[in-house]
C-alpha positions in Angstrom: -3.2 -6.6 -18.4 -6.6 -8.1 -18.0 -9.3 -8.2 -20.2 -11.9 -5.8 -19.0 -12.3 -2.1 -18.5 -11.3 -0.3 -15.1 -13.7 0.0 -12.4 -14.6 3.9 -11.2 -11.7 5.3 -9.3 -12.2 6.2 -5.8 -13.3 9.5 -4.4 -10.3 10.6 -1.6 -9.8 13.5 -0.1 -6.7 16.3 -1.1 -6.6 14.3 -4.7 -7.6 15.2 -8.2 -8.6 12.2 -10.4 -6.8 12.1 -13.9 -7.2 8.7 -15.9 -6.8 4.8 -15.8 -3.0 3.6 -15.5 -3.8 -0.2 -15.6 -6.0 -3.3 -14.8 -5.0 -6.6 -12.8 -6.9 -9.6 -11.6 -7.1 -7.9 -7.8 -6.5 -3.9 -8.1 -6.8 -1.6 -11.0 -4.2 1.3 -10.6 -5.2 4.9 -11.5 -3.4 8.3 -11.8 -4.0 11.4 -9.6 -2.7 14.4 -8.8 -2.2 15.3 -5.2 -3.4 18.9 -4.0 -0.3 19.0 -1.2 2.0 18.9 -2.1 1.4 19.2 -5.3 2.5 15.8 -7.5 1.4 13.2 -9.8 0.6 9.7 -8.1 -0.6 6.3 -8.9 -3.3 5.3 -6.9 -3.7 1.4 -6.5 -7.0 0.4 -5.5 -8.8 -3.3 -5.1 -11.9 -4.4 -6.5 -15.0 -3.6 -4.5 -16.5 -7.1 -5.4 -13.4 -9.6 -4.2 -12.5 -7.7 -1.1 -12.4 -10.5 1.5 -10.3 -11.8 4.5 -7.6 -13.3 2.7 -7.1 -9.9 0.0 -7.3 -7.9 2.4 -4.4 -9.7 4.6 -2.7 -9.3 1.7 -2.8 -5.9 1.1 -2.2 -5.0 4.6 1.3 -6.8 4.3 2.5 -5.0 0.8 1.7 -1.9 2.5 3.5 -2.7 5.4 6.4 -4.4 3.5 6.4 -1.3 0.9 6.8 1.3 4.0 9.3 -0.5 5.4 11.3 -0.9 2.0 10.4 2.2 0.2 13.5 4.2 1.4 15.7 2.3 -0.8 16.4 4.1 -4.1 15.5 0.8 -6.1 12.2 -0.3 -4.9 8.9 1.9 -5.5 8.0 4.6 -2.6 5.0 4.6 -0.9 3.2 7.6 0.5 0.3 6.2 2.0 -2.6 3.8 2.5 -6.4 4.1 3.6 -10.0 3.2 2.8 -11.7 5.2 0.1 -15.4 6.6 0.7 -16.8 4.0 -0.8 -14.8 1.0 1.4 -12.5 0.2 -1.0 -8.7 0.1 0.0 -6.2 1.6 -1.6 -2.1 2.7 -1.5 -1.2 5.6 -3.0 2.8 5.8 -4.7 5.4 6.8 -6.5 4.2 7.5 -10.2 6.9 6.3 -12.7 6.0 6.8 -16.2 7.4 3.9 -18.1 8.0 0.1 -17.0 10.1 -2.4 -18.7 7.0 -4.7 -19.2 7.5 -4.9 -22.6 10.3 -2.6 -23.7 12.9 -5.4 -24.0 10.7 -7.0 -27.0 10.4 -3.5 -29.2 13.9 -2.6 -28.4 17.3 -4.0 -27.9 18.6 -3.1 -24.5 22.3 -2.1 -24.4 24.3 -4.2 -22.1 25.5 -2.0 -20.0 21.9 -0.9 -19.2 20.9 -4.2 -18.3 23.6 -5.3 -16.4 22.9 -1.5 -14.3 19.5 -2.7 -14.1 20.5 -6.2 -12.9 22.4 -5.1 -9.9 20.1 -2.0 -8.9 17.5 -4.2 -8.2 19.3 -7.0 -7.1 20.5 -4.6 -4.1 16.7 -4.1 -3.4 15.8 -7.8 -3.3 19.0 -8.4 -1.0 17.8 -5.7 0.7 14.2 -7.1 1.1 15.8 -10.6 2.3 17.9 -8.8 4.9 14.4 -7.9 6.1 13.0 -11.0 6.3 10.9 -11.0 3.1 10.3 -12.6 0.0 9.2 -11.1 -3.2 8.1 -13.9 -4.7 7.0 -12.3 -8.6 10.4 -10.7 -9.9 9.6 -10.3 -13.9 10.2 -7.5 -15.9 6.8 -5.9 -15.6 7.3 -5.3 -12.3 10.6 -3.3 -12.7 8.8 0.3 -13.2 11.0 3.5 -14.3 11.0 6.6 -12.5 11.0 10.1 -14.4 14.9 10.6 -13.9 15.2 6.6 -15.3 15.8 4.7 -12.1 14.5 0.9 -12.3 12.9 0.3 -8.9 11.2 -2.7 -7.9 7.1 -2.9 -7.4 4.4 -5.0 -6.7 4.9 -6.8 -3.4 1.6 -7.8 -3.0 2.2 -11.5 -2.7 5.2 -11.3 -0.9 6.2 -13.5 2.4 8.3 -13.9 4.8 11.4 -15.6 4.3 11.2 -19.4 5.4 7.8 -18.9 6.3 5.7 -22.2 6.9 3.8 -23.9 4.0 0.3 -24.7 4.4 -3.0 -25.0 3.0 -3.9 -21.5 2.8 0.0 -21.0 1.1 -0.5 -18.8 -1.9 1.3 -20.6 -5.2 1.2 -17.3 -7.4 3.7 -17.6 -10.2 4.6 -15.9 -13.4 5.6 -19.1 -15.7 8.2 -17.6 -18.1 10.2 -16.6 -14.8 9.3 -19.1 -12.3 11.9 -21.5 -11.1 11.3 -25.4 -11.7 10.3 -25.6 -7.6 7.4 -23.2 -7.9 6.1 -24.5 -11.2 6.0 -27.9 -9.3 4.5 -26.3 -6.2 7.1 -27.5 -4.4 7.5 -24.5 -2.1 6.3 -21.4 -2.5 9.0 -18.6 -2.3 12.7 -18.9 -1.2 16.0 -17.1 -1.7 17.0 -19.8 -4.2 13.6 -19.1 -6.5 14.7 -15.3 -6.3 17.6 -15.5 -7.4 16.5 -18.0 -10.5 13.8 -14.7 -10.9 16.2 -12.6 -11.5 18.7 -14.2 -14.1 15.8 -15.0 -15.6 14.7 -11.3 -15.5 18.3 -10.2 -16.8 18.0 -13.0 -19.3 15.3 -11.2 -20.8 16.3 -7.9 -21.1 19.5 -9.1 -22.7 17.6 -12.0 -25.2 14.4 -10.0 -26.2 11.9 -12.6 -24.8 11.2 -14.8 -21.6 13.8 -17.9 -20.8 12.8 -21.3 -22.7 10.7 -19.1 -24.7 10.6 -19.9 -28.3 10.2 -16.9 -30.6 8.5 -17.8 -33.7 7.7 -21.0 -33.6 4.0 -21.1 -32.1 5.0 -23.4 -29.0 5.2 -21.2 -26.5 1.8 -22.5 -24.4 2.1 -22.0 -20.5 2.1 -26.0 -20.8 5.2 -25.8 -22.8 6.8 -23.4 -20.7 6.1 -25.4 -17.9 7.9 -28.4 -19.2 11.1 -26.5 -20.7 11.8 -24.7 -17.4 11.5 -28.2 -15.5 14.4 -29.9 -17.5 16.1 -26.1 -17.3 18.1 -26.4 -19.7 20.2 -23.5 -20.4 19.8 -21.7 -23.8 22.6 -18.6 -25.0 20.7 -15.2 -25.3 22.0 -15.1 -28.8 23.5 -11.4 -28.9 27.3 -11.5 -30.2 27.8 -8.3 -28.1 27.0 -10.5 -24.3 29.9 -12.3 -23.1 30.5 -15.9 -22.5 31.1 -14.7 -18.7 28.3 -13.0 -18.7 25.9 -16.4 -19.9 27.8 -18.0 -17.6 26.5 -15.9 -14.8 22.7 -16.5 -16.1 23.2 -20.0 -16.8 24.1 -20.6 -12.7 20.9 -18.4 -11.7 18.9 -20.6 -13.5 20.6 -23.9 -12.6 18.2 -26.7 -12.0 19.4 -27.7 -8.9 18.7 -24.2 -6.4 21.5 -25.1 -4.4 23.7 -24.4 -7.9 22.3 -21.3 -7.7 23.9 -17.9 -6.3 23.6 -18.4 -2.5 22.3 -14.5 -2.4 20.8 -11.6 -4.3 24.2 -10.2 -3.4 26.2 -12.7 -4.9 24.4 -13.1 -7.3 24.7 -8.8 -8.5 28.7 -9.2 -7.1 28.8 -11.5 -10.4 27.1 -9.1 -12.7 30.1 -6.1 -11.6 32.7 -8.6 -12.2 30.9 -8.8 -15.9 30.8 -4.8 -16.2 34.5 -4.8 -15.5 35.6 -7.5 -17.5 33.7 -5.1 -20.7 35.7 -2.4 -19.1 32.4 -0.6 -17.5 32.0 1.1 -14.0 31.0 -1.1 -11.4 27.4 -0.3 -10.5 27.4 0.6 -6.7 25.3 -2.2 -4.6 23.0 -0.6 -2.5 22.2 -2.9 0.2 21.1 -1.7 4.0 23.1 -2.3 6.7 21.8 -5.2 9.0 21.0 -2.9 12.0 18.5 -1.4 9.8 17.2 -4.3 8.9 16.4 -6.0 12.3 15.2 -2.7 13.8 11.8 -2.7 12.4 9.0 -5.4 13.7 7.7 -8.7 12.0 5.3 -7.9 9.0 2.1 -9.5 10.1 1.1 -11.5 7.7 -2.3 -12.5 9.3 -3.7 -9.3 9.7 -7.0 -9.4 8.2 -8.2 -6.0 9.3 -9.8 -3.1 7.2 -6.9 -0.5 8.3 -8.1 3.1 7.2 -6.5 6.8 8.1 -5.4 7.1 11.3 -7.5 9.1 14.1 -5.3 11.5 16.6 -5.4 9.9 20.3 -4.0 13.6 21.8 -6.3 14.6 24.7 -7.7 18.2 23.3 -7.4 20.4 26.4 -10.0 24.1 25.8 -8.1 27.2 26.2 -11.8 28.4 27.1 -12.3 28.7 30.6 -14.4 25.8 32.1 -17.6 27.1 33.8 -18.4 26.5 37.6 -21.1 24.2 38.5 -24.3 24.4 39.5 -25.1 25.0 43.1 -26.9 21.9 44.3 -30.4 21.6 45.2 -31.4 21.6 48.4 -34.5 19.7 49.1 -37.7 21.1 51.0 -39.3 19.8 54.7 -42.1 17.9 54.3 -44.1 20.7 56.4 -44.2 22.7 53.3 -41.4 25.4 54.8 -39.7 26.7 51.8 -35.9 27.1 52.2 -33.7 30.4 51.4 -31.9 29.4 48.0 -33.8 26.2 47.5 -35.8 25.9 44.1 -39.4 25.8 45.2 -38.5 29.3 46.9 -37.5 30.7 43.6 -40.5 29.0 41.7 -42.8 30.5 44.8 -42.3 34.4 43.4 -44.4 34.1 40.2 -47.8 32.8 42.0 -47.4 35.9 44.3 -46.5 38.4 41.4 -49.6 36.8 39.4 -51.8 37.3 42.6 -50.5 41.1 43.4 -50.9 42.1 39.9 -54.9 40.4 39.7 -55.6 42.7 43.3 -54.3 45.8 41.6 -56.3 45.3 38.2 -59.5 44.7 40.6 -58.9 47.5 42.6 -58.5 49.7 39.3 -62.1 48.8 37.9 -63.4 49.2 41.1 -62.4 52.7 40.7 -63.5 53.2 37.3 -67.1 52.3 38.0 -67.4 54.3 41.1 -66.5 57.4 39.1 -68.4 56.5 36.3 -71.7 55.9 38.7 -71.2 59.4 40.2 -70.5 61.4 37.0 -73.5 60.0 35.9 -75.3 60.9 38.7 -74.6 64.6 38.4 
């Protein structure tokens, strides 16, 4: 969480603001409550002040990439995305209670649940892949819980495309207690190989209580140190007597040095984890992974588009079940002898001079008649 207090939440339409949920370094998230259908939400919206080309590219693509992904049971559903009143955008979701930011340090977490958790959202990143997009920030903050318990995946808002092309604008974001040795030397930024070392690093820290190469207790646990003990990568047990040597094994490949020592897949990598559950004589956890027709039906995710995107407007031609009114009769214009024309509008304008004369004649006539009878009755 950063440092500072959240900015005002946005005024939208059809939602009831409640209180802050949580600050980052781009967005701060809020909670509402939607009219209707009636239901809690989480409202993510950016800061006013660093809304520019590049953030807003940015948040274009996770909404794009969370629409497209937010049908699978393990990744966070989105309901919508707009501008605010005050030009601010914003995505509005799923509201999940709990996350496992830091659960895994007050608690220990049974094995069985991690190992649930482990292939759940495995089957989303595989999932994501499949599509044709990197997530590029798995951690455990980022692993929210719904109100029936679910672990599904967030935050996709630096995510890419898989194999995409490095450049100068490439965005290096990392998370150094779970970022492979390749990202912390900027190497690339995102691939399958760095995912899967995200997520044994992820399951690692569920099981251990703190990040990998993370030294509890000792006081050298700088980013610089981090930094350096994930680059030699060596392999440290998690230290429970209850996680099986199997089970290390499994971690200790995810977070191999060497990426092509690594799992080739999310997959494979959660296929490892059931072979763990049944070897502790536990139910398999079902992978959920979508088929590949889904998965090359929708478009490319554009990641260059740049433009403020708010609520659709219909394009529907409205058609009046009033009936339209007949036109005007045209006007037809007048010989330059001064004739006037039946129907034409100097004939209609014509009547009023010769109303205003008639009536003048009569009102003349009239005292002309009054004073003649007043001359001879005063006469007699």
């Amino acid at each position: 969480m950063a440092g500072r207090l959240p900015s005002a939440p946005p005024v939208l339409a059809g939602f009831t603001y409640v209180r802050p949920l949580g600050t980052g370094g781009f967005a701060d998230v809020f909670l509402f409550e939607q009219n209707l259908p009636r239901r809690p939400v989480a409202v993510k919206v950016l800061l006013r002040d660093i809304v520019d080309e590049g953030l807003l590219r940015m948040f274009n693509a996770e909404a794009d990439i969370m629409a497209r992904l937010s049908s699978h049971p393990s990744i966070l559903t989105i309901y919508e995305a707009g501008i605010s009143a005050d030009g601010r955008p914003y995505l509005v979701m799923e509201f999940c209670p709990t996350s496992l930011t830091t659960r895994y340090r007050r608690e220990v977490i049974p094995v069985a649940e991690v190992l649930q958790i482990g292939i759940k959202v495995s089957s989303a990143l595989e999932t994501a892949h499949r599509s044709g997009l990197l997530h590029r920030d798995i951690k455990p903050s980022n692993i929210l819980v719904t109100t029936f318990g679910a672990p599904v995946l967030s935050d996709f808002g630096i995510a890419a495309a898989v194999g995409g092309r490095e450049g100068a604008d490439e965005v290096f974001a990392m998370s150094v207690p779970w970022s492979a040795p390749e990202i912390i030397d900027e190497k690339i930024s995102g691939s399958i190989a760095a995912e899967v070392w995200g997520l044994g690093a992820t399951v690692y820290s569920l099981l251990a209580g703190h990040s990998p190469f993370e030294r509890p207790g000792s006081g050298q646990n700088t980013r610089e140190a981090l930094k350096t003990r994930i680059r030699r990568a060596t392999y440290t047990p998690t230290g429970r007597g209850d996680v099986p040597a199997d089970l290390e094994a499994v971690l200790a490949r995810a977070m191999h040095k060497d990426p092509g020592a690594r799992h080739a897949t999310a997959v494979e990598f959660a296929q490892d984890l059931q072979s763990a559950q049944l070897a502790l004589g536990l139910p398999a956890t079902p992978l959920e992974v979508a088929h590949d027709e889904w998965a090359a039906a929708g478009g490319a995710i554009d990641f260059a588009d740049d433009r403020p995107r708010g609520p659709s407007r219909p394009t529907v031609e409205y058609v009046s079940p009033r009936p339209r009114r007949a036109p005007a009769a045209p006007t037809r214009r007048a010989p330059d002898d001064g004739t006037v024309l039946a129907g034409s509008e100097p004939a209609r304008r014509s009547r009023l001079p010769l109303v205003l004369s008639l009536s003048g004649a009569a009102i003349l006539l009239l005292g002309g008649a009054a004073a003649l009878v007043a001359m001879l009755w005063g006469g007699g």
